[in-house]
C-alpha positions in Angstrom: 45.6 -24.3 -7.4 43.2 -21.9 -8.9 42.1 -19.5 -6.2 37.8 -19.2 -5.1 36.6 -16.3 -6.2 33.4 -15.5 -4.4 30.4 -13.4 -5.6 31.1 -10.9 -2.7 34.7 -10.5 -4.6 33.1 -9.9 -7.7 30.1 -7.4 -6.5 33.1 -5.5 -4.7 34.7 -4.3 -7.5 33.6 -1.0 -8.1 32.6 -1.0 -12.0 31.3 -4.3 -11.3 29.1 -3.9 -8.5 27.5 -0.5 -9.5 26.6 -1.9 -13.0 24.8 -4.9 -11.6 23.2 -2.9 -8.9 21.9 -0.4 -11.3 20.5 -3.4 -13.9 18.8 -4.7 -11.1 17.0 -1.7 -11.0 16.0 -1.2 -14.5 14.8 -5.1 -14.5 12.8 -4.5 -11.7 11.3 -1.4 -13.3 10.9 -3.5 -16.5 9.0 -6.1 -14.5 6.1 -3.7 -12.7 5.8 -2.5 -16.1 5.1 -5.5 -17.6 2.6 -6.7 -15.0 1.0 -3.2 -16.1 0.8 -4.0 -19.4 -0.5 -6.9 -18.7 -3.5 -5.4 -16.7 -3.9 -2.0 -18.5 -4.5 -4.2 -22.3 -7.2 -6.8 -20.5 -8.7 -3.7 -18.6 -9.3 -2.1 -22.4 -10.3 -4.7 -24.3 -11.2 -7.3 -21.6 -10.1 -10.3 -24.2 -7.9 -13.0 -23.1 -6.4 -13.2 -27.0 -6.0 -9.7 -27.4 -3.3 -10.1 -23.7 -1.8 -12.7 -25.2 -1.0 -10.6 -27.9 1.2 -8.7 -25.8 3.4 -11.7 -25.5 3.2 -12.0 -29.6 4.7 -8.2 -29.8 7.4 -8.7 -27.2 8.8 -12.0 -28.9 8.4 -10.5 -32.7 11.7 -8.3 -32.4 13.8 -11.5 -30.9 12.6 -13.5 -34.4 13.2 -10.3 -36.7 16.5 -8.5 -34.9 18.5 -10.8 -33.1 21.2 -11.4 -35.6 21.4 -7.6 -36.7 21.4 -7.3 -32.6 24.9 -8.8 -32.0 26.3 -7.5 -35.2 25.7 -3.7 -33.7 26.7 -5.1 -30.5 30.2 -6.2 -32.1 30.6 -2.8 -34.3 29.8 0.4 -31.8 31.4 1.4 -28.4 29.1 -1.0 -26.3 29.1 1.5 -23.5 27.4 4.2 -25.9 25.3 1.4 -27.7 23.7 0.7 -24.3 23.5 4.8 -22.8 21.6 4.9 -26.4 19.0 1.6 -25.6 18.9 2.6 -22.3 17.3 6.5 -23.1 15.3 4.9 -25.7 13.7 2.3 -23.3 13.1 5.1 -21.2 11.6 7.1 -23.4 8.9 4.4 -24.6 8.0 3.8 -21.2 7.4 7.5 -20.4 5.4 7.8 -23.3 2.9 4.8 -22.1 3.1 6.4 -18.4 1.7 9.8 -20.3 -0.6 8.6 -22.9 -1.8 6.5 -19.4 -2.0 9.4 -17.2 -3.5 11.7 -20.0 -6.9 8.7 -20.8 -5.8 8.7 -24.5 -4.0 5.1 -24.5 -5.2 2.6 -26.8 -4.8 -1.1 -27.2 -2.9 -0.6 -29.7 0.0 2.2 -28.3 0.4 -0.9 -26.0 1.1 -2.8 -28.8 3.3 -0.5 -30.4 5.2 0.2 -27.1 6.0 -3.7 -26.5 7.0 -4.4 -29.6 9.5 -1.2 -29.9 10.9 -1.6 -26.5 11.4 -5.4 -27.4 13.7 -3.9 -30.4 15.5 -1.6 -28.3 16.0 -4.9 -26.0 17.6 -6.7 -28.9 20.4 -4.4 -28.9 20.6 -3.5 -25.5 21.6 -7.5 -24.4 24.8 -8.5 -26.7 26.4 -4.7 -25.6 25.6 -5.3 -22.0 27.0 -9.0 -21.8 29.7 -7.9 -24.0 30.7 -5.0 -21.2 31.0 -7.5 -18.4 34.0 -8.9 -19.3 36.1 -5.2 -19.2 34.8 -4.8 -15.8 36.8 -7.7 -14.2 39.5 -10.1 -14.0 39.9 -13.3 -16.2 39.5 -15.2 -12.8 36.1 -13.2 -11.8 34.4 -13.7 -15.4 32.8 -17.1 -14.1 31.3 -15.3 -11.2 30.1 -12.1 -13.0 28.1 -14.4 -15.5 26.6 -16.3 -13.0 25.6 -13.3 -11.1 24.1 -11.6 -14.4 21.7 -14.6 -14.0 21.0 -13.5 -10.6 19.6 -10.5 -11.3 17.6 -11.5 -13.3 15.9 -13.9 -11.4 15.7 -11.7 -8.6 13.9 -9.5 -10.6 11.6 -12.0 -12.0 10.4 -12.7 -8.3 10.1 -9.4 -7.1 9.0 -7.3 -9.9 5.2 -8.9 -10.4 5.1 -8.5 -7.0 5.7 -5.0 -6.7 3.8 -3.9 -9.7 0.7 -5.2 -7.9 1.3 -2.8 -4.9 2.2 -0.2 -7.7 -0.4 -0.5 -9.8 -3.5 -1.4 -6.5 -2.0 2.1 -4.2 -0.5 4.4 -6.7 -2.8 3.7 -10.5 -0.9 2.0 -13.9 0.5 5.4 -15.2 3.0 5.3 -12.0 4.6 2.1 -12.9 5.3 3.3 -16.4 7.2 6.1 -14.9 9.1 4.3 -12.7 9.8 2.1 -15.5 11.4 4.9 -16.9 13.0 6.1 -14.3 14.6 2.7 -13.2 16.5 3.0 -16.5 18.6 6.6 -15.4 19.9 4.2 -13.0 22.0 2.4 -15.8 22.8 5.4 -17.4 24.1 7.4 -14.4 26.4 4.1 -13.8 27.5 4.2 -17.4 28.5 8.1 -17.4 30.3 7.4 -14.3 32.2 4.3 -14.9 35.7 3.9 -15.1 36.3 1.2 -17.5 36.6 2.8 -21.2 36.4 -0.3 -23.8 38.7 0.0 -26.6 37.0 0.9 -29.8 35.8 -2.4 -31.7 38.0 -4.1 -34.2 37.6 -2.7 -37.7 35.3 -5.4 -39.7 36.8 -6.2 -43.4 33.1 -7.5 -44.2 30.3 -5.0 -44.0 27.7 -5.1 -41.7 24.8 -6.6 -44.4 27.6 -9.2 -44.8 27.9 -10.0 -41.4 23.7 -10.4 -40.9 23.8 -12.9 -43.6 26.8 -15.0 -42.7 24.8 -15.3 -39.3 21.4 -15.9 -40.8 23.2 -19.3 -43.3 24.8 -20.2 -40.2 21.4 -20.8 -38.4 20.1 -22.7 -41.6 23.0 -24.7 -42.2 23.3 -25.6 -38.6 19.2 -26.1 -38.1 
């Protein structure tokens, strides 16, 4: 009889637990900042197409680096692969939370932001779904999955809700650098995490190789 293993179990283990806790934080983070986003681009240009735009830039790096996305994912030390996404992220956000703070944002930094961070997304996923399995027990895996979902959603309720009391008490700039900030909380958690994965499998094709097998498997299978 194969024993219940609850969340609680799951959250308890110490790798575990402080990674979720910590990727709650940055998707909360990345929520207020896209509710900012949101506002800040129809404040400028007060256009409904040119908002919706937004929403163009954020889905152009899922179409363009998806593929390349896991194949980096499946090559480098996904531990350092995500420390590295996770700095960049916060960097881009910092930069919109000065050029903010500073009057000298334009539509089009916006733009260029959302569709960087988007990128730095792409690569950030595959390495941090990849990690979850290192950080528990065969029997745990189902739980840790579902409760990678969890965060998610719980961050996709609360986040709009506190970037309006960010944005309406404290001004837009502020929920840019919390963005950033919210992403330290991943990195701290990865400098001080126990689990060390083992360095990735030498590939016998090259990585160009491995993009285009992926990209005539979507054709052939389409």
């Amino acid at each position: 009889m194969t024993r219940q293993v609850t969340p609680w179990q799951v959250l308890a283990q110490r790798d575990f637990g402080l990674f979720w806790i910590s990727l709650l934080f940055s998707a909360v983070g990345s929520q207020i900042s896209t509710i900012a986003v949101a506002w800040q681009v129809y404040e400028i240009t007060n256009s409904p197409f040119q908002l919706g735009l937004t929403g163009l830039f954020r889905a152009l790096p899922v179409m363009i680096f998806s593929i390349p996305g896991g194949v980096v994912a499946d090559r480098m030390d996904r531990r350092w692969l995500l420390i590295i996404t996770q700095s960049l992220a916060a960097i881009l956000a910092f930069i919109l939370g000065l050029l903010t703070s500073t009057g000298q944002v334009q539509v089009w930094h916006i733009y260029a932001v959302t569709f960087l961070s988007g990128a730095v997304g792409i690569f950030d996923v595959p390495a941090r779904t990849a990690l979850i399995p290192l950080l528990v027990s065969g029997e745990q895996l189902a739980s840790a999955y579902a409760l990678n979902i969890t965060w998610r959603q719980i961050a996709t309720l609360a986040g709009p809700f506190l970037g309006g009391i960010v944005i309406s008490v404290f001004g837009i700039s502020t929920s840019y650098y919390i963005d950033a900030l919210s992403f330290f909380s991943v990195i701290i958690c990865l400098a001080f995490m126990r689990a060390r994965p083992s360095p990735p499998a030498e590939k016998t094709e090259s990585p160009l190789q491995s993009v285009r097998s992926g990209f005539n498997f979507i054709r052939e299978n389409s």
